[in-house]
DRENMI-99459 format. One record per residue (C-alpha): x, y, z. Coordinates in pm, whole numbers, padded with zeros to 5 digits, always signed. Example, Ala and Ser with C-alpha at 12.3 -4.5 7.8 and 13.67 -1.06 7.14 Angstrom:
2
+01230-00450+00780;+01367-00106+00714;
***
This chain:
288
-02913+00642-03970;-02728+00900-03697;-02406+00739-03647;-02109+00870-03389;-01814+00861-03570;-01492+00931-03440;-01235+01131-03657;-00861+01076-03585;-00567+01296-03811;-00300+01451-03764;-00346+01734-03954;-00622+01980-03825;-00752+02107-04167;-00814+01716-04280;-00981+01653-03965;-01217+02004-03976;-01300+01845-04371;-01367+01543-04253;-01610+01691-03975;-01818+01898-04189;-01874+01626-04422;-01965+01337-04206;-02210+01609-04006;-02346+01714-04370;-02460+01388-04364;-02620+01414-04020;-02356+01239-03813;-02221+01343-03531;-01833+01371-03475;-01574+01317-03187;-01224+01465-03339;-00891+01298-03172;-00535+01431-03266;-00365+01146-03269;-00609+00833-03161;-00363+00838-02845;-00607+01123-02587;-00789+00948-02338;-01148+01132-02202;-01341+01055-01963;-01726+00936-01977;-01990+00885-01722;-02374+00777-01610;-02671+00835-01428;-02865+00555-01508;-02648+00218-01448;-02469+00264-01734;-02716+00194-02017;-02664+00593-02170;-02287+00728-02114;-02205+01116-02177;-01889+01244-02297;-01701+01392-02020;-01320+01612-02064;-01054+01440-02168;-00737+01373-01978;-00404+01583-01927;-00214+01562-02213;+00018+01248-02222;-00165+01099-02009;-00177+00699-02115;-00168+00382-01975;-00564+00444-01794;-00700+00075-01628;-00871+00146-01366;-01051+00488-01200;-01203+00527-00884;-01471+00754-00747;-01477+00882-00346;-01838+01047-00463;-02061+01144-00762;-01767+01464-00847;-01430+01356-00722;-01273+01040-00952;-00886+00965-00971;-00746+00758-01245;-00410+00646-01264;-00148+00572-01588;+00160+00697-01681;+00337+01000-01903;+00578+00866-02146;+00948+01035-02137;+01065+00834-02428;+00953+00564-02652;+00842+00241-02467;+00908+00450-02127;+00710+00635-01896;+00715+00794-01507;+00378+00733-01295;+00071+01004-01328;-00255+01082-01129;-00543+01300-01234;-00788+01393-01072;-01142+01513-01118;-01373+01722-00865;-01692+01792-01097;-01759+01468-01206;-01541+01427-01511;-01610+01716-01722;-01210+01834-01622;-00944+01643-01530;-00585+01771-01377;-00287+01622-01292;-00150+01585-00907;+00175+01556-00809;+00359+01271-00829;+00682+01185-00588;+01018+01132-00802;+01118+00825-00848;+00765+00670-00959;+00759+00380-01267;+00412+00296-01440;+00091+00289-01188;-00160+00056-01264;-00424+00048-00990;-00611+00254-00799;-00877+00279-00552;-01060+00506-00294;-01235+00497+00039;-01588+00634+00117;-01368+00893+00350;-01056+01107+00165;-00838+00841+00133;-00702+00684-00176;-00399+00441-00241;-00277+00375-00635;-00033+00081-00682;+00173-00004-00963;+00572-00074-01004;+00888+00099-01020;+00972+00000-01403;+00916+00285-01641;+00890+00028-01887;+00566+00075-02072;+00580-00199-02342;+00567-00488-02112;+00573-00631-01761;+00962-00592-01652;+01105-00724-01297;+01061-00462-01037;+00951-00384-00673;+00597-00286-00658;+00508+00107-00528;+00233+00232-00306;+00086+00574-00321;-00160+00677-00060;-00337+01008-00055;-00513+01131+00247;-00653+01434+00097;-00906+01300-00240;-00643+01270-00446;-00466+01608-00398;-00142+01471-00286;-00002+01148-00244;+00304+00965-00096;+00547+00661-00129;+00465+00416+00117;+00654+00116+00194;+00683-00138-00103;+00470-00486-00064;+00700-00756-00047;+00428-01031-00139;+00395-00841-00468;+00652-00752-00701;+00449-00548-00965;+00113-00415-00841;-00177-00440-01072;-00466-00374-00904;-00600-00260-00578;-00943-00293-00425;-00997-00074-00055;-01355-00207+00056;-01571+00032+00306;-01535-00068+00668;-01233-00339+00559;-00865-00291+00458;-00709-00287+00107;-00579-00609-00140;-00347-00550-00374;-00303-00859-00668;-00002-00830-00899;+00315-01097-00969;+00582-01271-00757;+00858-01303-00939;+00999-01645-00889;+01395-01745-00878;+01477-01901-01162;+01642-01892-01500;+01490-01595-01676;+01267-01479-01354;+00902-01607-01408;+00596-01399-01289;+00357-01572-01104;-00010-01472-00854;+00130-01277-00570;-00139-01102-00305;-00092-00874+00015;-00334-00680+00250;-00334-00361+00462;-00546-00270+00767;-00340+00060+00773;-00465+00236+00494;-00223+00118+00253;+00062+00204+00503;+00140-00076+00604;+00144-00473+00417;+00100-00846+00498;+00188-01095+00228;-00148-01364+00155;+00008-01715+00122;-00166-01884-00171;-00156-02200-00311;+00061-02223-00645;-00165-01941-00918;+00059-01986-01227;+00043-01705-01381;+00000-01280-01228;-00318-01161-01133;-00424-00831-01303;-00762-00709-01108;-00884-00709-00741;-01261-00636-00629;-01358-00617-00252;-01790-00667-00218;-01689-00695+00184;-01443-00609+00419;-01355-00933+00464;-01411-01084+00104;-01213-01050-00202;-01211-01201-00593;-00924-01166-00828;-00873-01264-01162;-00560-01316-01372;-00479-01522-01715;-00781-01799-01675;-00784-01787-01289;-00967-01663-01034;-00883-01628-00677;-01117-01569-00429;-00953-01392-00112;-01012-01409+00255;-00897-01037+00409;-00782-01120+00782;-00972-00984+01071;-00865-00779+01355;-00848-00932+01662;-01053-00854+01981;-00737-00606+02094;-00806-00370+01847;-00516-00492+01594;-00601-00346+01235;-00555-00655+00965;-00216-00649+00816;-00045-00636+01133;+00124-00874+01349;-00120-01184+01548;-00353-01190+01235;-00489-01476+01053;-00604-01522+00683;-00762-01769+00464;-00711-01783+00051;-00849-02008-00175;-00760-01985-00551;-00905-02166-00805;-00787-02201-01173;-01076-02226-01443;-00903-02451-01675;-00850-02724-01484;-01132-02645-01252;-00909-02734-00952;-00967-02577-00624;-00726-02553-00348;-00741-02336+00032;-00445-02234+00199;-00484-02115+00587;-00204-01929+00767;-00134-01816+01151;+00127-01604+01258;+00279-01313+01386;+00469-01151+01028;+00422-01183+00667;+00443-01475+00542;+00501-01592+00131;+00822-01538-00090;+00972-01190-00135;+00998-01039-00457;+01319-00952-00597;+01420-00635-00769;
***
């Protein structure tokens, strides 16, 4: 039987030996360095065959989530380490439908991204947190990148303070964004729990969800309506309510909106719905 077998070693003759033998015996081989390069795959058919695409820039780690504008231009978002258990923010982006991958600049000062997502226009907004901190979730403010251009270029926008490490970001056609990640709470050491906010400006601008009580941080975001929003975390779901404008025009996320969130934790199968009114963000700020 054919099998796909990939070959990982750090030493290029062993891995070369290792090739022509497993082919020899009619396999076919995917060689890695060091087990630690990510590349890229994709499909044409819903995902039941995938084809190798190029692999990412070198040092390029962390990779959770990618997002496509159209069938060639993807951005992915991770981090490149600077020492061990540390790492600055990175974006790469690809215009021919993953077969290459390059990296875009990245403003100073940016810790590990984790999220990322594009519109059906140019824009795209990654989120993540100012740690460099790679080994494990460390108390920070959250960051905001938005690109206006596919990916080419992006900029720090105003951090979330509903959010104190960003995790995911979902930016559904014809809606705003929602960005999931922790609030850290006050108290003896700081414990991370559900935090969400929303933008009707692109990712410029934030307004802080009030939930009820999600015990733990939520991890990943997906928007199937502008309005209409489920996250997920450590055994919880939360399904989100994104706030409509109002008849004057006003974008959600800004002043005079409302918003309903209900969250509901699997374990327990409890459900509970929060509704607020108001003119500013409400919720607790994270601290930094």
């Amino acid at each position: 039987m054919k099998r796909r077998i990939v070959i990982a070693d750090d030493d290029a003759t062993s891995r070369l030996v290792l090739k022509a033998m497993a082919t020899k015996l009619g396999h076919e081989c995917l060689l890695a360095t060091d087990g630690s390069t990510y590349w890229s795959a994709s499909t044409t058919d819903g995902g039941k065959v995938w084809q190798r695409g190029g692999s990412l820039p070198p040092g390029f780690a962390g990779i959770s989530h990618v997002a496509c504008l159209d069938a060639t231009t993807c951005v992915t978002v991770g981090y490149v380490s600077s020492t061990p258990g540390q790492g600055t923010g990175a974006i790469a982006v690809t215009n021919d439908g993953g077969a290459n991958w390059i990296s875009a600049p990245v403003p100073a000062g940016v810790g590990v991204l984790h999220g990322v997502d594009c519109t059906a226009s140019s824009t795209c907004v990654a989120v993540g947190t100012k740690s460099t901190t790679t080994t494990d979730v460390a108390l920070a403010p959250s960051q905001v990148l938005v690109s206006d251009d596919r990916g080419a270029s992006w900029n720090l926008t105003a951090s979330p303070m509903g959010v104190g490490d960003a995790f995911a970001v979902s930016c559904p056609a014809g809606g705003g964004c929602a960005t999931v990640g922790t609030v850290w709470t006050v108290t003896n050491p700081p414990t991370p729990i559900g935090g969400v906010v929303a933008s009707g400006a692109g990712g410029l601008a934030w307004q802080t969800m009030r939930t009820r009580y999600v015990p733990v941080g939520l991890t990943g975001v997906d928007c199937p309506a502008p309005t209409s929003c489920v996250a997920a975390g450590n055994d919880v779901l939360a399904r989100i309510a994104l706030p409509l404008p109002k008849k004057t025009g006003r974008m959600p996320g800004t002043a005079g909106t409302t918003s309903t969130t209900t969250t509901t934790t699997s374990p327990v199968g409890t459900s509970t719905t929060s509704t607020t009114a108001g003119g500013g963000p409400t919720g607790a700020p994270a601290t930094g």
